[in-house]
C-alpha positions in Angstrom: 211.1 -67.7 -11.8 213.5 -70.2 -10.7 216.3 -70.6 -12.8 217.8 -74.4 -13.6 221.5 -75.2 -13.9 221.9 -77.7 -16.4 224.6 -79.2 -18.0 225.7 -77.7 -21.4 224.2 -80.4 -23.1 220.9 -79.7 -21.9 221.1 -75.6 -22.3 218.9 -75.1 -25.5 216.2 -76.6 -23.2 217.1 -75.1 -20.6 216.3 -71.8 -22.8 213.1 -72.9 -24.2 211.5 -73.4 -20.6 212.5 -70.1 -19.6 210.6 -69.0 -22.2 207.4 -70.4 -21.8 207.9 -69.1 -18.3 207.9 -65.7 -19.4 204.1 -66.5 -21.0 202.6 -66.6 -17.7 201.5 -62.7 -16.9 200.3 -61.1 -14.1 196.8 -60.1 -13.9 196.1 -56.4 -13.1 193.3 -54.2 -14.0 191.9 -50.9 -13.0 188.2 -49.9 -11.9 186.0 -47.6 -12.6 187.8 -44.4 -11.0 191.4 -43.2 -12.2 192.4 -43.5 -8.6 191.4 -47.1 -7.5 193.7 -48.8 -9.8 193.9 -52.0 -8.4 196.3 -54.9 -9.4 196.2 -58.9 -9.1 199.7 -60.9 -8.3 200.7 -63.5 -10.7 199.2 -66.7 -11.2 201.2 -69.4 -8.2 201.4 -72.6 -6.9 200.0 -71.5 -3.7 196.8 -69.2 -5.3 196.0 -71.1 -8.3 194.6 -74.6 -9.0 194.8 -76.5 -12.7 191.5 -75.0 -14.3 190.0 -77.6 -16.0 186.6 -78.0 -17.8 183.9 -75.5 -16.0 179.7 -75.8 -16.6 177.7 -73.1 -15.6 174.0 -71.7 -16.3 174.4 -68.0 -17.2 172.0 -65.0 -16.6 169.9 -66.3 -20.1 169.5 -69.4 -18.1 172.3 -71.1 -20.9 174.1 -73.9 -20.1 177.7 -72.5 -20.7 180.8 -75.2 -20.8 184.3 -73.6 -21.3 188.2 -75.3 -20.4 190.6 -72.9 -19.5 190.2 -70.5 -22.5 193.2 -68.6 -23.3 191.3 -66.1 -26.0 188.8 -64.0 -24.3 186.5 -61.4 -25.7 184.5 -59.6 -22.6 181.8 -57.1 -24.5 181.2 -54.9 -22.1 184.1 -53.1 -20.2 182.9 -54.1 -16.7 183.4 -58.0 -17.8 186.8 -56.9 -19.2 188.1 -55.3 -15.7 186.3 -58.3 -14.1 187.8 -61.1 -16.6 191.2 -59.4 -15.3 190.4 -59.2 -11.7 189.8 -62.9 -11.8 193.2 -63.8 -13.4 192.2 -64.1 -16.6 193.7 -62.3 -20.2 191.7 -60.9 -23.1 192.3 -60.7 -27.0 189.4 -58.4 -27.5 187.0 -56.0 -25.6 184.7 -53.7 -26.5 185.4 -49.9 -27.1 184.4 -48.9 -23.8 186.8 -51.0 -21.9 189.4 -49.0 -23.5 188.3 -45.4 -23.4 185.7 -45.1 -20.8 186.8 -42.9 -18.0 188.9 -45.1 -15.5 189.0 -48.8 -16.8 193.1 -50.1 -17.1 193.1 -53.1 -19.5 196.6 -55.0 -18.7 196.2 -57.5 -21.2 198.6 -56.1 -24.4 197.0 -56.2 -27.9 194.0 -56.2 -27.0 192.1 -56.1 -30.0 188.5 -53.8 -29.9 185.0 -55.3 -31.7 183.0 -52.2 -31.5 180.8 -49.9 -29.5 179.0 -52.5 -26.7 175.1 -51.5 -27.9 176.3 -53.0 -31.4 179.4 -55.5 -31.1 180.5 -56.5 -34.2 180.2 -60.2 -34.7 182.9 -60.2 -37.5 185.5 -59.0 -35.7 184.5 -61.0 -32.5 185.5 -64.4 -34.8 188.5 -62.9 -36.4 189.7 -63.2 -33.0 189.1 -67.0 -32.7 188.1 -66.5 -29.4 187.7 -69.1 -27.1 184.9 -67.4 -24.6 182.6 -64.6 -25.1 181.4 -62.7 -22.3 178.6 -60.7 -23.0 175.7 -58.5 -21.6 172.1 -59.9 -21.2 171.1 -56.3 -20.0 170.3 -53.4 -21.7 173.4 -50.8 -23.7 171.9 -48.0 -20.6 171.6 -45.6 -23.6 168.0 -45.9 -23.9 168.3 -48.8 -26.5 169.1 -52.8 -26.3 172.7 -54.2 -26.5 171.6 -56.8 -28.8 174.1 -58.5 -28.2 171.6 -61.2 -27.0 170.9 -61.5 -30.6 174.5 -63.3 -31.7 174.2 -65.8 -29.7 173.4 -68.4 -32.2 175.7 -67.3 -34.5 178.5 -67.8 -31.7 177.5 -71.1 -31.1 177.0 -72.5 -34.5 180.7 -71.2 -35.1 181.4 -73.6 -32.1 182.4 -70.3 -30.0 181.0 -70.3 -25.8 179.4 -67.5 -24.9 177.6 -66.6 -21.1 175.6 -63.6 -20.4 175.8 -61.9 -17.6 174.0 -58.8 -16.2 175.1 -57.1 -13.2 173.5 -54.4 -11.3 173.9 -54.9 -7.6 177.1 -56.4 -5.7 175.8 -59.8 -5.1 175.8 -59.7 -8.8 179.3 -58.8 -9.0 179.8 -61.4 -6.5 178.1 -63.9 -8.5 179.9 -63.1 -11.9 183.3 -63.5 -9.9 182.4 -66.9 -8.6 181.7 -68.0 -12.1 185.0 -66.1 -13.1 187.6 -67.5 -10.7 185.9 -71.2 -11.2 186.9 -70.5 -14.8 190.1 -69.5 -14.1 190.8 -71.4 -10.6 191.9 -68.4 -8.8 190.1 -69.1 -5.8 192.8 -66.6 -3.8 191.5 -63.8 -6.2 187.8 -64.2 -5.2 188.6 -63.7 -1.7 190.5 -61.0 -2.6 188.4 -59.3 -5.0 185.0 -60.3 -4.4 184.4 -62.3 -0.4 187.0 -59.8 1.1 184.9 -56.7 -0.5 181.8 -58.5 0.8 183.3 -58.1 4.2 183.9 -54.9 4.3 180.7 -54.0 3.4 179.1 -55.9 5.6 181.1 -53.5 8.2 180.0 -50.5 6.4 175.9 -51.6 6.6 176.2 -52.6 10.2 177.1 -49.2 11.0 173.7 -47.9 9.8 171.9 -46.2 12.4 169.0 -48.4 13.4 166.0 -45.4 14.1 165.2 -42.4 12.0 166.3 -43.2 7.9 166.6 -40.7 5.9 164.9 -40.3 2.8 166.7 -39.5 -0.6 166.1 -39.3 -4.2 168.8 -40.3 -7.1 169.0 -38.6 -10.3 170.5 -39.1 -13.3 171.4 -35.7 -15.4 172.4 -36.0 -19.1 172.1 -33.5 -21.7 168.9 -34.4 -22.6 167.0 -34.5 -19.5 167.3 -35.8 -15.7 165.8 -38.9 -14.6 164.8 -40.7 -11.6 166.4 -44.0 -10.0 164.4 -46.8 -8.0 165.8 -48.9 -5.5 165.9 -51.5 -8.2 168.8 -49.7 -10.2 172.8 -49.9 -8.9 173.1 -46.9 -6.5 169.2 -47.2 -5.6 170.1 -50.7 -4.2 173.3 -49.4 -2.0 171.3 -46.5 -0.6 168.5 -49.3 0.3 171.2 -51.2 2.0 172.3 -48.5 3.9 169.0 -47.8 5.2 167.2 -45.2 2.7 164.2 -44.2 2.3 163.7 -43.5 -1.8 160.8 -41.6 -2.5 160.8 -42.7 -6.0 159.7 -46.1 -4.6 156.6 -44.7 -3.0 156.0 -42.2 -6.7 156.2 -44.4 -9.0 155.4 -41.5 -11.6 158.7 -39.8 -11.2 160.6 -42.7 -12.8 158.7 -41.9 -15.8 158.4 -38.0 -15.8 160.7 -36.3 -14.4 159.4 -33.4 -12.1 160.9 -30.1 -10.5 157.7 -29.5 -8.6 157.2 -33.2 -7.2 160.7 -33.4 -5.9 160.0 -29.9 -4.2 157.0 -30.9 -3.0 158.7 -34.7 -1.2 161.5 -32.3 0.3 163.9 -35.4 0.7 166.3 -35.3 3.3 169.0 -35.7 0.5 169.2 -35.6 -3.7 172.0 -37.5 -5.1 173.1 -37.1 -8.7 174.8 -38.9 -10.9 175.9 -37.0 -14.1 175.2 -39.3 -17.2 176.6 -39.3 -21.0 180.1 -38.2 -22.4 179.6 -34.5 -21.0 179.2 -34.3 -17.8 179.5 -30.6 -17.5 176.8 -30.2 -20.0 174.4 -32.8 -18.5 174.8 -30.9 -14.7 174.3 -27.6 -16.5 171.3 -29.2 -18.0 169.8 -29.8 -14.6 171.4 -26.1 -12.7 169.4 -24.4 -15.7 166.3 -26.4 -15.1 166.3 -26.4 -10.6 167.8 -22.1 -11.2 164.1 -21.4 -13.0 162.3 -22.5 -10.0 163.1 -20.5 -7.1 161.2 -22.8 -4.8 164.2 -25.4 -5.5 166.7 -23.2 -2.8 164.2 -23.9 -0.2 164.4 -27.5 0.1 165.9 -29.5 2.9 168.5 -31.0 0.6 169.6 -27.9 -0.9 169.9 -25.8 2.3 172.1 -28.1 4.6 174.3 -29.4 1.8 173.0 -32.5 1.1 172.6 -31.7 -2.8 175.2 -34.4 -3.4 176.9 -35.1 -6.9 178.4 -38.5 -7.1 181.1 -39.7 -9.2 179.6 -41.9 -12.6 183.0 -44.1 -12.4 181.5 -45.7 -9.2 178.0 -45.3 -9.1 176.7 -45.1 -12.6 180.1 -47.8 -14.2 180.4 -51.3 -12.2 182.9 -50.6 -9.3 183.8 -54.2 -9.3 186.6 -54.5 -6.7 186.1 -51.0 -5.7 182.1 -51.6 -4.3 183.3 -51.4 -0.5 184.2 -47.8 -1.1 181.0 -47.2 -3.6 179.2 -48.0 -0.1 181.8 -46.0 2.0 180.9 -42.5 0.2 177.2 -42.8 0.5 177.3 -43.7 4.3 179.7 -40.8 5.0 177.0 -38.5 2.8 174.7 -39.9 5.0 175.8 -40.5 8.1 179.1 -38.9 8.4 177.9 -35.6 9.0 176.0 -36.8 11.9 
């Protein structure tokens, strides 16, 4: 911060613009793995433009206005990192944002409004918040977020509020064009969102062009395993890189679950993402199930060590800025060994 030499006369302003020069703070926020911490530079001159008043149509199809708001409430802890990765601060977040495996929240005082399948709406205007970011998608929990459902009651309080729902990077992309429009930090969607886009780009050129390889994702919890589509977050990266899913062509297994059809497909690879607040307990889950069928140690996967478990914080959680190396790890699963 530059520092003015004024006259003695002017000193007590001299004071009071070095304080609101310690107001501007700079944006960092961490992903979706303890290691991938990543952190945003400051707010300059050279990065930054004067954000002024932004319209957009959200994911609801909503016509969403808001003018560089300073009070920020991101529901969902993927829209919090994202919020941060795009310059912006937040005065409230919900619970997962702050305790889910991975995420760093930089702004201080952060304030929390509850559990993201059941915000509180309460505590969301306590905040006098100035945006809402919220989830049109589902809590992943086998419920509804309903968070959909406070809409009116935001905007009857005169609160904005934009839905989002993200599930494949162009999302991501998408969210962070709305994002650094909001904020004007144009230098921090090239950073965070076009310069990621490149890099992936690099990653699905390198896909061999003959022979794909077939796979299968699961999701393990304690309760059961279940099967992923091309149509879910890691289904989509695995179709980018050239896949095969089996699941696409059984459409039963993404209903019930089965030992003896996935024997029977023999894919060339099983991925599996454990799911819930015990991982150990949901891969157990799924070791006791594949040990009762002895036919499971046979398959292709199994025998040439492409029975791959893959971490949740990047492939189950958003990766935001961290997508290029989401894609990196399946390639080198897939290809690397070749």
């Amino acid at each position: 911060m530059k520092k003015f030499v004024l006259c003695a006369a002017a000193a007590a302003l001299a004071l009071a613009l070095v304080g609101c020069g310690q107001q501007e703070t700079a944006s960092s926020a961490g992903d979706a793995a303890p290691a991938q911490e990543q952190q945003t530079e400051a707010p300059d001159s050279a990065g930054a433009k004067a954000p002024g008043p932004i319209t957009f149509t959200d994911d609801m199809g909503n016509e969403v206005t808001v003018d560089n708001p300073q009070r920020v409430v991101a529901c969902m802890g993927s829209f919090a990192n994202a919020w941060e990765l795009a310059g912006g601060t937040l005065v409230g977040v919900s619970d997962d944002a702050l305790t889910a495996a991975g995420w760093t929240i930089a702004s201080p005082d952060v304030a929390t409004v509850g559990d993201f399948t059941a915000v509180n709406l309460e505590a969301i205007i306590a905040l006098n918040p100035d945006f809402v970011i919220m989830t049109s998608g589902t809590g992943g929990r086998g419920g509804d977020s309903s968070q959909a459902d406070l809409r009116d009651a935001l905007v009857s309080s005169g609160i904005p509020v934009a839905y989002f729902q993200v599930t494949t990077f162009d999302d991501y992309k998408r969210l962070m064009r709305t994002f650094t429009d909001i904020t004007g930090r144009e230098d921090l969607y090239e950073q965070n969102a076009a310069g990621v886009a490149e890099a992936i780009d690099g990653i699905v050129g390198a896909v061999p062009a003959e022979n794909p390889p077939t796979a299968l994702v699961l999701t393990t919890f304690s309760g059961g395993t279940r099967v992923q589509a091309s149509t879910t977050q890691t289904g989509a990266m695995l179709a980018d890189l050239g896949v095969n899913n089996l699941a696409d062509e059984n459409k039963s297994l993404l209903k019930d679950f089965s030992l003896e059809a996935v024997i029977e497909m023999n894919p060339d690879f099983i991925f599996v993402i454990p799911m819930g607040d015990d991982a150990e307990a949901a891969m157990r889950n799924l070791e006791e199930a594949t040990a009762a069928n002895p036919a499971w140690s046979a398959l292709s996967a199994v025998q040439n060590g492409r029975y791959i478990t893959l971490d949740p914080t990047l492939y189950l959680a958003k990766p935001n800025a961290q997508w290029a190396e989401a894609y990196q790890g399946l390639y080198d699963s897939l290809y690397g060994q070749n």
